[in-house]
Each structure stands twice: as structure tokens, then as C-alpha cells.
TORKOLDREN-776311 format. One record per residue (C-alpha): residue number from 1; x, y, z. Coordinates in steps of 0.05 Angstrom, whole numbers. Example, Ala and Ser with C-alpha at 12.3 -4.5 7.8 and 13.67 -1.06 7.14 Angstrom:
num = 1; xx = 246; yy = -90; zz = 156
num = 2; xx = 273; yy = -21; zz = 143
***
This chain:
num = 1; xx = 555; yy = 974; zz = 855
num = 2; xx = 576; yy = 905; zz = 826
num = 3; xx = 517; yy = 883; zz = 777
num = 4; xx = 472; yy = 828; zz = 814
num = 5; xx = 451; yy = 779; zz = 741
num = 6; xx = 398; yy = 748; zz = 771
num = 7; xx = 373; yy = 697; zz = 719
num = 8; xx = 437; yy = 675; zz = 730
num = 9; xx = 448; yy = 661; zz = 799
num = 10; xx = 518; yy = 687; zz = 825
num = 11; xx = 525; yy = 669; zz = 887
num = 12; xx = 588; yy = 706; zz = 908
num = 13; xx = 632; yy = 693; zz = 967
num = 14; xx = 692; yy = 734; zz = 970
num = 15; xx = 761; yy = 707; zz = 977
num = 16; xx = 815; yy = 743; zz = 1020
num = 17; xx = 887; yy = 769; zz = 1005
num = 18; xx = 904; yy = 697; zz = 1033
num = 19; xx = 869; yy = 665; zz = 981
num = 20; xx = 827; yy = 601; zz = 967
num = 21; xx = 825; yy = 550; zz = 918
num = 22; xx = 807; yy = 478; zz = 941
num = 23; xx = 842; yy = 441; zz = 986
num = 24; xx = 909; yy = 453; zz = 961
num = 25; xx = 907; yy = 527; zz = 965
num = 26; xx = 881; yy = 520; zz = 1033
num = 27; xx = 953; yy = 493; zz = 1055
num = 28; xx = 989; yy = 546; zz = 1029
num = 29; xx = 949; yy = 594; zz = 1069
num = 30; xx = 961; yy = 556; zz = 1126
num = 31; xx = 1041; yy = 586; zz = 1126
num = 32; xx = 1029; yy = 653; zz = 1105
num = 33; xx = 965; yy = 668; zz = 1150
num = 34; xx = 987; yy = 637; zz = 1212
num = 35; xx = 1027; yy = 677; zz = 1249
num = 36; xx = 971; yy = 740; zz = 1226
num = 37; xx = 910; yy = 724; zz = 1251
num = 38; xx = 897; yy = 755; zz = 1316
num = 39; xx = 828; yy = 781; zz = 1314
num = 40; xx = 766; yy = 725; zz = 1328
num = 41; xx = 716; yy = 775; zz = 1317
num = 42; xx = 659; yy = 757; zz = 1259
num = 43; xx = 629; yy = 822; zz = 1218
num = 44; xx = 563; yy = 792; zz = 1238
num = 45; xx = 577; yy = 773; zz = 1307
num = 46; xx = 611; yy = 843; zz = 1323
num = 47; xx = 559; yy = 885; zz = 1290
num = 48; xx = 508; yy = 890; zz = 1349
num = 49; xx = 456; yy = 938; zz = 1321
num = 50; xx = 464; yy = 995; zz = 1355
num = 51; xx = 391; yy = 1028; zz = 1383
num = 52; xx = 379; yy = 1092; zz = 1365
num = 53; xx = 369; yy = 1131; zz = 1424
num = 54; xx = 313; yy = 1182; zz = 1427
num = 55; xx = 330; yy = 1245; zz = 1459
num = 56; xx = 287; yy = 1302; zz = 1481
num = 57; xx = 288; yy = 1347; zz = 1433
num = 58; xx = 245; yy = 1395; zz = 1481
num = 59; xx = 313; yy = 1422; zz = 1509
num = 60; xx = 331; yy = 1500; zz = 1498
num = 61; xx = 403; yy = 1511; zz = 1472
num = 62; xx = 455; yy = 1543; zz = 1515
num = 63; xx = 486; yy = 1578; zz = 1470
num = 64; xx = 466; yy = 1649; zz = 1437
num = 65; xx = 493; yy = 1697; zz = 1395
num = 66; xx = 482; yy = 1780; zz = 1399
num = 67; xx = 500; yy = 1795; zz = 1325
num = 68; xx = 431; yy = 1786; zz = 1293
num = 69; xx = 406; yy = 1822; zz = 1231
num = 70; xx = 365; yy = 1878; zz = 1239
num = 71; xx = 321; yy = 1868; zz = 1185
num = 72; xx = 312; yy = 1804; zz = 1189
num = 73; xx = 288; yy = 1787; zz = 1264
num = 74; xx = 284; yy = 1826; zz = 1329
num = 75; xx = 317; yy = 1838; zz = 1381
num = 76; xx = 312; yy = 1776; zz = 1426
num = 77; xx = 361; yy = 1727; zz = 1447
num = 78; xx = 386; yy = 1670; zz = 1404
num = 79; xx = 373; yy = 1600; zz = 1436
num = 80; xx = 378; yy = 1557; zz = 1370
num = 81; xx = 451; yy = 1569; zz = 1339
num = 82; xx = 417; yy = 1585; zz = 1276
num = 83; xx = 430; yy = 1659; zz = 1270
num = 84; xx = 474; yy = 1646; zz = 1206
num = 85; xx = 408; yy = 1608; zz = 1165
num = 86; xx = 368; yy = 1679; zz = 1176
num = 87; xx = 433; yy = 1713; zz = 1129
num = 88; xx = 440; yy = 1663; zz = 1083
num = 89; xx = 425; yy = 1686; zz = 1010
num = 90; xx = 435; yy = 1653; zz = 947
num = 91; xx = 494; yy = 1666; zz = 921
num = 92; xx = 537; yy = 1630; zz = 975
num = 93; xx = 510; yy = 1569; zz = 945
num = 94; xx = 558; yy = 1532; zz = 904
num = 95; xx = 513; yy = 1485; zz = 853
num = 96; xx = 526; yy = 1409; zz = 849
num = 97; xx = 509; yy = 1359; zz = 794
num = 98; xx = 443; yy = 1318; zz = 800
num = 99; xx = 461; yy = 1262; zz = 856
num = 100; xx = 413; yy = 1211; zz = 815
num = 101; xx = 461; yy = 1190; zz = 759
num = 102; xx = 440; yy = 1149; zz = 697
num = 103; xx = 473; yy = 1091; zz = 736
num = 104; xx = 432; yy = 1100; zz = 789
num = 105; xx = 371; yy = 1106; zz = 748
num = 106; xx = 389; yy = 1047; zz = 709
num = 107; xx = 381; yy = 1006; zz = 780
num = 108; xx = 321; yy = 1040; zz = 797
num = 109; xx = 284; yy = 1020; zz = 730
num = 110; xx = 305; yy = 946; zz = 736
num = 111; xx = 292; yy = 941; zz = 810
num = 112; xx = 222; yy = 971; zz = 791
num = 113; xx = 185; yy = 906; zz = 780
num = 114; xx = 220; yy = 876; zz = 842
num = 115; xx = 183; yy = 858; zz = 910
num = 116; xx = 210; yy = 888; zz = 970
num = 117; xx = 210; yy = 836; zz = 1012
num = 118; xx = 227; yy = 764; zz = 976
num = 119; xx = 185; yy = 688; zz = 1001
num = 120; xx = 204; yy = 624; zz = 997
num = 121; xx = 160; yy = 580; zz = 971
num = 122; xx = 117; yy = 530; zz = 1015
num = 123; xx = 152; yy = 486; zz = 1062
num = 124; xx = 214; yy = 516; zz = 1047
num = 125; xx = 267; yy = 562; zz = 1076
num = 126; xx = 297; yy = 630; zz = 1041
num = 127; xx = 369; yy = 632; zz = 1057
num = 128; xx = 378; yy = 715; zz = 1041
num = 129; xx = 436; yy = 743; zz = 1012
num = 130; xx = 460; yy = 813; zz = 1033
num = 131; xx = 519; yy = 847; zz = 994
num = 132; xx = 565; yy = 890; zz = 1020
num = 133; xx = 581; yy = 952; zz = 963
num = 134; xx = 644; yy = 978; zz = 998
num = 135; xx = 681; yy = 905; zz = 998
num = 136; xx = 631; yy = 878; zz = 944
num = 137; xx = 628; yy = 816; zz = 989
num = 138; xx = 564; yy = 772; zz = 985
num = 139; xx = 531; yy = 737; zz = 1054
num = 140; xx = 478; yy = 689; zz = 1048
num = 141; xx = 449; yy = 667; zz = 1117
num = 142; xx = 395; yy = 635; zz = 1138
num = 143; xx = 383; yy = 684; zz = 1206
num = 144; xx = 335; yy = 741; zz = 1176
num = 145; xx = 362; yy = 782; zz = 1235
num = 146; xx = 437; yy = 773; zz = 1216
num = 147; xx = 404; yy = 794; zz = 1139
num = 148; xx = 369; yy = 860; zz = 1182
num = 149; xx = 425; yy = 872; zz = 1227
num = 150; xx = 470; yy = 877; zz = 1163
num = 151; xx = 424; yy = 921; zz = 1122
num = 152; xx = 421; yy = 968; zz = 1180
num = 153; xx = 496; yy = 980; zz = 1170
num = 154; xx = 496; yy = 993; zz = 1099
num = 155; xx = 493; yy = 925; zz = 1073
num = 156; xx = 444; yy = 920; zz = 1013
num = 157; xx = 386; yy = 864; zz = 1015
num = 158; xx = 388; yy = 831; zz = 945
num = 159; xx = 325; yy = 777; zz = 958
num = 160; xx = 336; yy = 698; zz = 971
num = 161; xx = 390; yy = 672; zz = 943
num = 162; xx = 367; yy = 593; zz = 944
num = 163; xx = 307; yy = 557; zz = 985
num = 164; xx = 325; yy = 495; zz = 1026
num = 165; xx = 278; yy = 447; zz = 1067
num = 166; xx = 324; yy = 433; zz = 1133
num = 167; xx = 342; yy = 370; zz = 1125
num = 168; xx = 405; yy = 338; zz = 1098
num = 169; xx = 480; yy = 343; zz = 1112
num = 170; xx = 513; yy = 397; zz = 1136
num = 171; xx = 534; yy = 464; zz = 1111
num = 172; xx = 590; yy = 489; zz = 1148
num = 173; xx = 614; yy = 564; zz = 1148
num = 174; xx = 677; yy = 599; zz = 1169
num = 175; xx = 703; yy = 666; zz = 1173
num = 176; xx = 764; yy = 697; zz = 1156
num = 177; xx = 774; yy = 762; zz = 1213
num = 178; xx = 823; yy = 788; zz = 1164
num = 179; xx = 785; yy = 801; zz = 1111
num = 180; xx = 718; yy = 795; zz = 1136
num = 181; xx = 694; yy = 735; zz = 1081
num = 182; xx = 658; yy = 683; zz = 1094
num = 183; xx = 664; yy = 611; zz = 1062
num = 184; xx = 613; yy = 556; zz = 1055
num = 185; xx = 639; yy = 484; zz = 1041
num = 186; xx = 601; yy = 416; zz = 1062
num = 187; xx = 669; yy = 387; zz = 1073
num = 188; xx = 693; yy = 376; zz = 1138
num = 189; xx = 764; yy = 359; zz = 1123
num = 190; xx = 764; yy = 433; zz = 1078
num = 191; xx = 729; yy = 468; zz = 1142
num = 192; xx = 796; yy = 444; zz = 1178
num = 193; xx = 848; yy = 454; zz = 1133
num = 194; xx = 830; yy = 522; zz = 1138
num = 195; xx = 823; yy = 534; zz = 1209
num = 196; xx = 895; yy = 518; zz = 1211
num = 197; xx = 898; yy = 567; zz = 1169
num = 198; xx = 884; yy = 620; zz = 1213
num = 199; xx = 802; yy = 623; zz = 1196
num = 200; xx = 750; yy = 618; zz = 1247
num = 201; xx = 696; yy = 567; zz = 1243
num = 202; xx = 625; yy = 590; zz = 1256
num = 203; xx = 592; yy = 530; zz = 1252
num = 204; xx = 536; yy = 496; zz = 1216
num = 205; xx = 507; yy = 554; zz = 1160
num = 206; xx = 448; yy = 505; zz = 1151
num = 207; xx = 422; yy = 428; zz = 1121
num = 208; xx = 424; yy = 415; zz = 1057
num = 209; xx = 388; yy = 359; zz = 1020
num = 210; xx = 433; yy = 299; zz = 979
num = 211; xx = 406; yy = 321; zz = 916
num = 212; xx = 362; yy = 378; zz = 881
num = 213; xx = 388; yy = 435; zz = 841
num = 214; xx = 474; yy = 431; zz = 839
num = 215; xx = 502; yy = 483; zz = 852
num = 216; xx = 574; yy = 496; zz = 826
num = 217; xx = 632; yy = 523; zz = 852
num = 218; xx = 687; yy = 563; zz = 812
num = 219; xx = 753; yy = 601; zz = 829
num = 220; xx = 782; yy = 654; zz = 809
num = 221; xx = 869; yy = 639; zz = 817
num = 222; xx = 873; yy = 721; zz = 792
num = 223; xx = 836; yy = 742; zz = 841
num = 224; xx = 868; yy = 780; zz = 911
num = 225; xx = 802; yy = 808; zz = 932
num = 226; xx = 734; yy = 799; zz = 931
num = 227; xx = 692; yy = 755; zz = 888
num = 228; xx = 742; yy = 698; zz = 882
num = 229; xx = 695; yy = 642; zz = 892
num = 230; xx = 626; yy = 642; zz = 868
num = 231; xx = 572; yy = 590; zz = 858
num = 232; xx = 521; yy = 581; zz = 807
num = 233; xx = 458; yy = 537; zz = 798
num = 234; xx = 463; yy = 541; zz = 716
num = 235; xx = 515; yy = 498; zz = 683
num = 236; xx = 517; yy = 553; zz = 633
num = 237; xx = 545; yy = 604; zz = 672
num = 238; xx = 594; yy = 558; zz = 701
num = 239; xx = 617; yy = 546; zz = 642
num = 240; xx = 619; yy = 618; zz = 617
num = 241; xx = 665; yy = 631; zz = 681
num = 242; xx = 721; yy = 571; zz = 667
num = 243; xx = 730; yy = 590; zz = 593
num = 244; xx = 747; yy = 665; zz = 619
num = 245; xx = 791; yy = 629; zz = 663
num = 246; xx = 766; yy = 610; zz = 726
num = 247; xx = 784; yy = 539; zz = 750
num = 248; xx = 714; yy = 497; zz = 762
num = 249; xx = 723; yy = 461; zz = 837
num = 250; xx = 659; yy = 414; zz = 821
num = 251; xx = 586; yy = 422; zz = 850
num = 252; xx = 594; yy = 449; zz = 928
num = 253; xx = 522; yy = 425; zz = 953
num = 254; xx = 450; yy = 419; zz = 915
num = 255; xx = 386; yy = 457; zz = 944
num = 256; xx = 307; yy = 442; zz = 933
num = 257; xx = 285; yy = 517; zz = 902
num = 258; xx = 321; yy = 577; zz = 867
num = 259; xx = 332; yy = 652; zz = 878
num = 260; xx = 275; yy = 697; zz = 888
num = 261; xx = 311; yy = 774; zz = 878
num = 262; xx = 281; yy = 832; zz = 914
num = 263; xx = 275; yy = 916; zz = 900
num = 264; xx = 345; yy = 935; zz = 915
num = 265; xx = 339; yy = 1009; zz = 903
num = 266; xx = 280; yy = 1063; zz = 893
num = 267; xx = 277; yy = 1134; zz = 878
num = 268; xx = 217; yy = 1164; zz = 893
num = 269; xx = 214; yy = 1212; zz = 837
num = 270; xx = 145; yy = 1245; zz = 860
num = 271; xx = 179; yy = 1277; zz = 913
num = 272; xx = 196; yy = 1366; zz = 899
num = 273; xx = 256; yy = 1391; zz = 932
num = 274; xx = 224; yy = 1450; zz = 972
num = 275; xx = 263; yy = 1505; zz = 1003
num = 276; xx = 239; yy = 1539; zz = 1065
num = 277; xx = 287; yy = 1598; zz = 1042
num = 278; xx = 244; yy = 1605; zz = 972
num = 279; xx = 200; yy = 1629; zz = 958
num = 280; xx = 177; yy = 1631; zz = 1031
num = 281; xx = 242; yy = 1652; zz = 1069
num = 282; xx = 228; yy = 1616; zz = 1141
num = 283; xx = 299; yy = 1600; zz = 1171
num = 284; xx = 260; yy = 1556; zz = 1227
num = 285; xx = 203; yy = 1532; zz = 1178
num = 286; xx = 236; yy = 1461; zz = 1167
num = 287; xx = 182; yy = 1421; zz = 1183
num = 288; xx = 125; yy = 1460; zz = 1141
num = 289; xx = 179; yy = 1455; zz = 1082
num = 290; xx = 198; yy = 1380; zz = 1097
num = 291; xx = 129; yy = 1360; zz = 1107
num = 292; xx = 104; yy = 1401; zz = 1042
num = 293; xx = 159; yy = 1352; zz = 1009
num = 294; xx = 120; yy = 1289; zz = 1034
num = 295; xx = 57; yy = 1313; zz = 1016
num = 296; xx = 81; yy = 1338; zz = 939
num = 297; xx = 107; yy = 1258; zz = 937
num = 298; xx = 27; yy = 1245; zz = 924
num = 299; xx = 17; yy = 1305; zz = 898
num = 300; xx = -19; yy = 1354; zz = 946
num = 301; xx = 17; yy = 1416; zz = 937
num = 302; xx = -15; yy = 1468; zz = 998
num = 303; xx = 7; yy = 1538; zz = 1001
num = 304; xx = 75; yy = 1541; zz = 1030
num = 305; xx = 62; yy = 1610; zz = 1065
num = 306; xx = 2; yy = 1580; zz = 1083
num = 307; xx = 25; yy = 1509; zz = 1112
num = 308; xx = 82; yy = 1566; zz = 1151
num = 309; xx = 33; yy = 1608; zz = 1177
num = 310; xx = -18; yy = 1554; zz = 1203
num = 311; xx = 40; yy = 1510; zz = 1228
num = 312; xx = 11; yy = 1481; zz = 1302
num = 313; xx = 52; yy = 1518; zz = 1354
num = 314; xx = 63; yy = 1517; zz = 1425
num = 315; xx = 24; yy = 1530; zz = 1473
num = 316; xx = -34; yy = 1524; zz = 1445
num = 317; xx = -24; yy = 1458; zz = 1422
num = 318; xx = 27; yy = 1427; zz = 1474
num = 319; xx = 63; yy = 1388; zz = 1415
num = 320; xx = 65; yy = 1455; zz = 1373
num = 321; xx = 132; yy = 1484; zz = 1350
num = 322; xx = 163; yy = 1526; zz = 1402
num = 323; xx = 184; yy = 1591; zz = 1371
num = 324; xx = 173; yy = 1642; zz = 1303
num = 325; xx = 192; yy = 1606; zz = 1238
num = 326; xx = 205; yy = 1665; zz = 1204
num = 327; xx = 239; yy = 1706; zz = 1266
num = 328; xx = 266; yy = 1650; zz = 1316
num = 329; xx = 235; yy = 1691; zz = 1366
num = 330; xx = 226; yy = 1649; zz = 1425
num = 331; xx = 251; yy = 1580; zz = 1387
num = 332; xx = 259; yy = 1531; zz = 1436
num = 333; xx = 240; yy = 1461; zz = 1395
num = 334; xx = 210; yy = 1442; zz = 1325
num = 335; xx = 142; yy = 1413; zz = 1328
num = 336; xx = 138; yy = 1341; zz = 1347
num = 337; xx = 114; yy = 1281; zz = 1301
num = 338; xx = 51; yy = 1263; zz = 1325
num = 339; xx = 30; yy = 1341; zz = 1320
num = 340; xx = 59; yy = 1351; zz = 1250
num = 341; xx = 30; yy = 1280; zz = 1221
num = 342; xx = -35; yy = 1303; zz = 1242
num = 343; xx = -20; yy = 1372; zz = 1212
num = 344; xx = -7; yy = 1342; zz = 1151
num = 345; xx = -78; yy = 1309; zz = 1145
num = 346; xx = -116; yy = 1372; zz = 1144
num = 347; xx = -76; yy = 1379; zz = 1073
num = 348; xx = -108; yy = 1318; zz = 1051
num = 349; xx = -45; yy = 1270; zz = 1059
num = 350; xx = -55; yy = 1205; zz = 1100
num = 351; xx = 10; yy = 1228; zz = 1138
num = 352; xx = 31; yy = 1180; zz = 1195
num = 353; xx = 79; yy = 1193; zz = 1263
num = 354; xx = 122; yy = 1135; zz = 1253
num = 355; xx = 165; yy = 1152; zz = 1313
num = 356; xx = 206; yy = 1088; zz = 1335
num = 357; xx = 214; yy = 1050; zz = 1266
num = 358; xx = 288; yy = 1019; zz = 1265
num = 359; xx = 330; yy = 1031; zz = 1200
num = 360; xx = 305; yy = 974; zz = 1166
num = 361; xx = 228; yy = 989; zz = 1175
num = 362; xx = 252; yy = 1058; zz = 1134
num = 363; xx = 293; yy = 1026; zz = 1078
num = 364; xx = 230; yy = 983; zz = 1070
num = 365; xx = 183; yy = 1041; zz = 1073
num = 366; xx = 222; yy = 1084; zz = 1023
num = 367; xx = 229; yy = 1015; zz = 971
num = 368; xx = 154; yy = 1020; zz = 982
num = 369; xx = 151; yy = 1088; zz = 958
num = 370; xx = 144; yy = 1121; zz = 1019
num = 371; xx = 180; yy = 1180; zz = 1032
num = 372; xx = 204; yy = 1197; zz = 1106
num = 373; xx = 208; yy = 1252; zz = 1142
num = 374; xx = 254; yy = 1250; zz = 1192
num = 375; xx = 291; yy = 1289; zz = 1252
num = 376; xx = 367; yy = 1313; zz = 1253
num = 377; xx = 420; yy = 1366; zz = 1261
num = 378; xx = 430; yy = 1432; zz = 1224
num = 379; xx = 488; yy = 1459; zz = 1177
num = 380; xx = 485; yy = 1518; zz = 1219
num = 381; xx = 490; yy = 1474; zz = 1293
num = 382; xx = 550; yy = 1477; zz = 1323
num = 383; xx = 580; yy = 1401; zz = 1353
num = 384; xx = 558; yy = 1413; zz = 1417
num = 385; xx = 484; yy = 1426; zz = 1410
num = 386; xx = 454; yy = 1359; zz = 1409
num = 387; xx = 386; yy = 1381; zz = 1395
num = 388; xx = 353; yy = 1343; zz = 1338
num = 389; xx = 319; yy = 1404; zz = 1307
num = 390; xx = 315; yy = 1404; zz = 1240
num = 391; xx = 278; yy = 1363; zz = 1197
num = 392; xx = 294; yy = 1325; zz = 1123
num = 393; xx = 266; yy = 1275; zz = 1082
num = 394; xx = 296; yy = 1208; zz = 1056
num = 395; xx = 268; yy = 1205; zz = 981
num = 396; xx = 313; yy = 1155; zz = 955
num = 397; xx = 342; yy = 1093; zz = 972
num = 398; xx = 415; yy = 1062; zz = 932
num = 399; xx = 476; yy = 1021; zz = 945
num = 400; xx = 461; yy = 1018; zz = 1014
num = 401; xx = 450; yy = 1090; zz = 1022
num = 402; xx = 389; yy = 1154; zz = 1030
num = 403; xx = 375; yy = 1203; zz = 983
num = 404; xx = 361; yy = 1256; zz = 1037
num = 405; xx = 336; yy = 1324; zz = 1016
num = 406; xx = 348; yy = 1382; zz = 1064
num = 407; xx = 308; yy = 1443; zz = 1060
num = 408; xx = 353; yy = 1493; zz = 1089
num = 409; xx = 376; yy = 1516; zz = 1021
num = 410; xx = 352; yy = 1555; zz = 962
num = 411; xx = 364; yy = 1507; zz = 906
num = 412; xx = 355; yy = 1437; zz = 898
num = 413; xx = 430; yy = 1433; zz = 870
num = 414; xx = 461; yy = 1466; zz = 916
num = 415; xx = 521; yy = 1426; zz = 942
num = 416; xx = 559; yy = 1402; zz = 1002
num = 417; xx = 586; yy = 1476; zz = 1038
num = 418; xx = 536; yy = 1516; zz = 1006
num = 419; xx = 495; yy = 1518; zz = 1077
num = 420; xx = 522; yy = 1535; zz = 1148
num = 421; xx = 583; yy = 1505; zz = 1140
num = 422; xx = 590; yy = 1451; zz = 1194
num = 423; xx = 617; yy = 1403; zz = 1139
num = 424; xx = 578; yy = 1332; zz = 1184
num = 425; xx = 505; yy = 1360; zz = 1155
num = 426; xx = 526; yy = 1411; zz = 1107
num = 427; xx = 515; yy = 1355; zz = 1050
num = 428; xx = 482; yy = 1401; zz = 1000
num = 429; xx = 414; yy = 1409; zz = 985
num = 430; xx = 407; yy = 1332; zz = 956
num = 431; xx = 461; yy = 1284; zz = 979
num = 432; xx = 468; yy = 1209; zz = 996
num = 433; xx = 486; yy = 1193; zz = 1065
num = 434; xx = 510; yy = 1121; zz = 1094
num = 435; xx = 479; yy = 1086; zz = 1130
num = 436; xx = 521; yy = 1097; zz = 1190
num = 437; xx = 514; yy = 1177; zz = 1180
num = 438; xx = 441; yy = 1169; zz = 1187
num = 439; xx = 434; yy = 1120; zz = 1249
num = 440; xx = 488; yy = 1170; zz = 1280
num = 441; xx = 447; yy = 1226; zz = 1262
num = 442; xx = 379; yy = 1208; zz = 1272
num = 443; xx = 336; yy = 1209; zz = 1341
num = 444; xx = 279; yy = 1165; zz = 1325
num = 445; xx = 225; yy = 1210; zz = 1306
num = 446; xx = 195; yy = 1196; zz = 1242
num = 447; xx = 140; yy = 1220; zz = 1197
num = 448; xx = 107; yy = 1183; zz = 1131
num = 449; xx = 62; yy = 1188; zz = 1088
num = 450; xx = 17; yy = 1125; zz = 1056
***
């Protein structure tokens, strides 16, 4: 992840492959971009967030499977496609380095004083900055749902980038759809040099007042990717930048207030990896194991054969888990949120069903220090059974990304193809998975705890 220094403010804006340096270098583009830009479609206007649907997880699987172990469970059909998780042992597991690496934990300690949610100061507006750590492209925008629209794709919230008060001249911004960078100028006549050049205008990014705080604009001529232009309130590191060799293009607009950075990444380190293979061997005991994790984040550590063996099931309690967690016998569905939250309290943890929270609501949870529990697919499901079953908890947050910890294994370093072997959830025991794995993965149903 590119470093954010934010007593400096950096305010990057990524240049394309076409390139962009003033006015001149916005002619040149105009001949070599012409004739390629086809696509009018902005990164933000494209990226509808996509609702995550919530399916009835209620449903019994079709398929089953004759070939069960004797020893292990009885003789009764298998409905869940998890035959394989009653074999598993531990030596099939292939062990994986620790996925929290010192760079990881150097983020975490100096996003640790950070607020998680960043505020202007009165009578003034945040204009947030979002950064992308795939094309290590910076957005600042003004529209707090373009900023939650972004993070919900993997796009990292870094805080507010500069506070304005709305009036003023205009900021324009315009789009490359060949790159996907965005470029902020308050000059007209630049604004259509470049649309000739094959960019696409977007209009007015917001007002900005006649004078303030400057803010200065330099280029990098070296660069052919990202982080070409950036701007800086201090003089200083201006000045740092054009003696390394960037050319200074003079102060782009002022503002009335300065950044305000916010928590970027947490791990919650409270949180035990907890198998429901060992030392309890429960092949359908996910969501006494998962929620034994969120519980051991504030350190209530029940019982596990005790959490397995009390675990709310159907029908006496009509939200109950629906078949043996030890057996499979009779397995039709895992136990449902609201049922297992309230579970959870007779432990002692103030555990919540927070069944409906978009992804944004659980990055912000998780930067709290909240870990979630939430509902997915098995190593050992096969494609077609789309039957959120299984449950994991998110105990980490980096880089745009969940630390997700999966219980269906006995270690907590066993890696990716040490489980069931369908390789889209067979992550390993600890593994960080994009955002876009996780809204395609995920059904809605959450549990916390607070």
C-alpha cells in the first residue's frame, strides 16, 4: 500500500499512460488519445453498489452422498455436501505463514490513534479522499456516497483530505475512461484542452474560495502511471518534490481548513482462531466455533463442548440449527442470527444480530474493534449449492481488504487447499479476502459483538 504522509498533505491524482503536464502536455495528448477513447463510462458513475441479496438459507441441499464414514456419523442421508469436513484430519493441512505481516502491523500501530470516521470543522465541508491500492489512484469528492460506494469496492477511506465552505469559483473535474483518473483544475480553458483530448468532463467537483490555504500542484514528466500529479498545502513538500525532479505547475486552487486523516486499518488482535475440528471435532459446529471467536475478542472464553452441546436447535427453538453438529444427522440449515446473538449473551457477551448492515457499516464496525461474524459458503460446498451455511469471522481490516478467520480447520496456519478443496473458500484457516470476494460471498446475515 503506497504510504499516506499525512502531516504532509499529498493529495494525489493519478496521471494516465497519456500523460499530463499543464497545458502544453494536454495538446500532445490530444493526437495520441484521440482516436482511443471509446468508453464514456466514470469508475464512480459505473460502480452502482451492488445489494447484497439475502437468500434463505432454510433450504435443504439436493445433493447427497452414500460414502460416509462409519465411525464418524450414521447411517442417514447426506443433505449438506459436507461429507468430506467429517474425514478431514490434520495432516492434509499444508501450514501458511502468519497473514499479519510486520507491514501490516506497522499500519495498524499508526492507524491506532486514528478516528474512524473523520469531521470537518464548523461551517465547513470535508471533501474525503478514498485511495484505490490496486492502481494506487487517489479520489477526493465531496459526495460521501461516491466516498461509501468506493469503499464498498475495495477502495480504502483515508479521512478528509481539505475542508471548503461552498462558495467561490469553480472546481472542475474530468475523467479519463482509459485509465480511470480523475483530474481537478479550476481552469476552464485546461478542462477543454483535454476534452479534446479524449477525457470526459464530469462537471463542477465543488466551490472553492479566492484565497485561504494554497495548494500546489506538481508533475511528475517520469511518470507513465499513477501518482503523476499531486498537490500539497506545505510549501515544504513542494519543494522537496521539484528538487527530486518534479516540475512545480504553480498553486491549483486555495481552501479554508486542512486534512483531518482517519483509521485506515485495524487488527483486532483479541480475537483466538478456534477450530471446531480441535479440540472439539464438530464438522457442522461453525457457528458455536465462530461465535466462541467473537466472544474470546472480549475475552469470555465458554467451554467449547459446552457452547456445542447447548447450541439452540430446531425445533425447539424455531431459529435453532437444523441438524447434529457433530453427526450432520438431519442438517438442514445453521442456526440463524437473531437465535445465535442471543445465544451468545447467556455467555456473558453483549452479542448483537446485525443482519442487513451494508459493507461499509462492517469495515466501520471492525475499525471500531468489532469483530463480525458473518454467513458464507464452505471449502467442502460444491458450486451449485448456494446455501450460505457456514459461518466466519472478519477480525481484521487492511488495504481495502478482511482478515477472515474460518473455523473449518485444525490450525490457525493452515493455508489456502488445506480444507475441502473448492479453491473460491478454501482460503486457509486465516486469509484476506477483497472486497468483491466478500460482497459476492456474503448473504446479509451478520453477528457482532459490542
Amino acid at each position: 500500500m503506497k504510504k499516506k504522509c499525512w502531516k504532509l498533505l499529498v493529495i494525489g491524482l493519478l496521471t494516465v499512460p497519456l500523460g499530463l503536464g499543464g497545458i502544453v502536455q494536454a495538446e500532445n495528448v490530444l493526437e495520441q488519445s484521440s482516436q482511443t477513447v471509446q468508453s464514456e463510462t466514470s469508475t464512480t458513475e459505473t460502480s452502482e453498489t451492488r445489494k447484497n441479496r439475502t437468500e434463505e438459507s432454510q433450504t435443504q441441499s439436493s445433493q447427497s452422498e452414500s460414502d460416509q464414514p462409519k465411525a464418524e456419523q450414521p447411517e442417514t442421508p447426506d443433505v449438506t455436501n459436507l461429507n468430506p469436513a467429517v474425514r478431514a484430519v490434520p495432516e492434509q493441512e499444508v501450514m501458511a505463514p502468519n497473514p499479519e505481516t510486520g507491514e501490516i502491523a506497522e499500519e495498524d500501530a499508526r492507524s491506532a490513534s486514528l478516528p474512524v470516521e473523520a469531521y470537518a470543522a464548523a461551517s465547513l465541508k470535508p471533501v474525503y479522499r478514498v485511495y484505490n491500492p490496486n492502481s494506487g489512484e487517489h479520489l477526493h469528492t465531496l459526495n460521501g456516497g461516491e466516498k461509501d460506494n468506493l469503499m464498498s469496492l475495495g477502495w480504502v477511506y483515508e479521512g478528509i483530505s481539505m475542508q471548503i465552505d461552498g462558495s467561490g469559483s469553480n472546481l472542475y473535474r474530468a475523467y479519463n475512461p482509459n485509465s480511470g483518473e480523475h483530474f481537478y483544475t479550476k481552469d476552464s480553458k485546461e478542462i477543454d484542452k483535454i476534452k479534446r483530448a479524449g477525457w470526459r468532463y464530469e462537471g463542477v467537483a465543488w466551490k472553492v474560495p479566492n484565497g485561504g490555504q494554497k495548494v500546489y500542484r506538481v508533475f511528475n514528466p517520469n511518470a507513465r502511471d499513477a501518482g503523476s500529479h499531486h498537490y500539497t498545502l506545505l510549501e515544504s513538500e513542494k519543494s522537496d518534490l521539484v528538487r527530486r525532479g518534479w516540475r512545480y505547475e504553480g498553486v491549483s486552487w486555495s481552501v479554508t481548513g486542512g486534512a483531518v486523516p482517519a483509521k485506515s486499518t485495524n487488527i483486532i488482535n483479541s480475537v483466538p482462531y478456534v477450530s471446531q475440528y480441535t479440540p472439539v471435532k464438530a464438522p457442522w459446529g461453525c457457528a458455536s466455533a465462530s461465535l466462541a471467536m467473537i466472544l474470546g475478542s472480549k475475552n469470555i472464553r465458554p467451554n467449547l463442548r459446552t457452547m456445542q452441546d447447548r447450541l439452540p436447535m430446531y425445533p425447539s427453538n424455531p431459529n435453532g440449527q437444523k441438524g447434529n453438529v457433530y453427526t450432520g444427522a438431519g442438517f438442514d440449515w445453521v442456526i440463524k442470527p437473531n437465535a445465535l446473538a442471543a445465544y451468545g449473551k447467556t455467555y456473558g457477551g453483549n452479542t448483537v444480530d446485525i443482519s442487513g448492515s451494508n459493507t461499509v457499516q462492517i469495515i466501520n464496525r471492525v475499525l471500531n474493534g468489532q469483530p463480525v461474524l458473518y454467513y458464507g459458503f464452505s471449502s467442502y460446498q460444491k458450486n451449485s449449492d448456494k446455501n450460505r451455511n457456514h459461518a466466519k469471522v472478519i477480525a481484521g481490516y487492511n488495504n481495502g481488504k478482511f482478515l477472515v478467520y474460518d473455523p473449518l480447520y485444525y490450525s490457525a496456519n493452515a493455508g489456502a487447499g488445506s480444507g475441502g478443496k473448492n479453491m473460491l473458500y478454501d482460503r486457509g484457516a486465516r486469509a484476506w479476502v477483497t472486497m468483491g470476494q466478500f460482497n459476492a460471498e456474503r448473504d446479509g446475515r451478520a453477528v457482532t459483538i459490542q
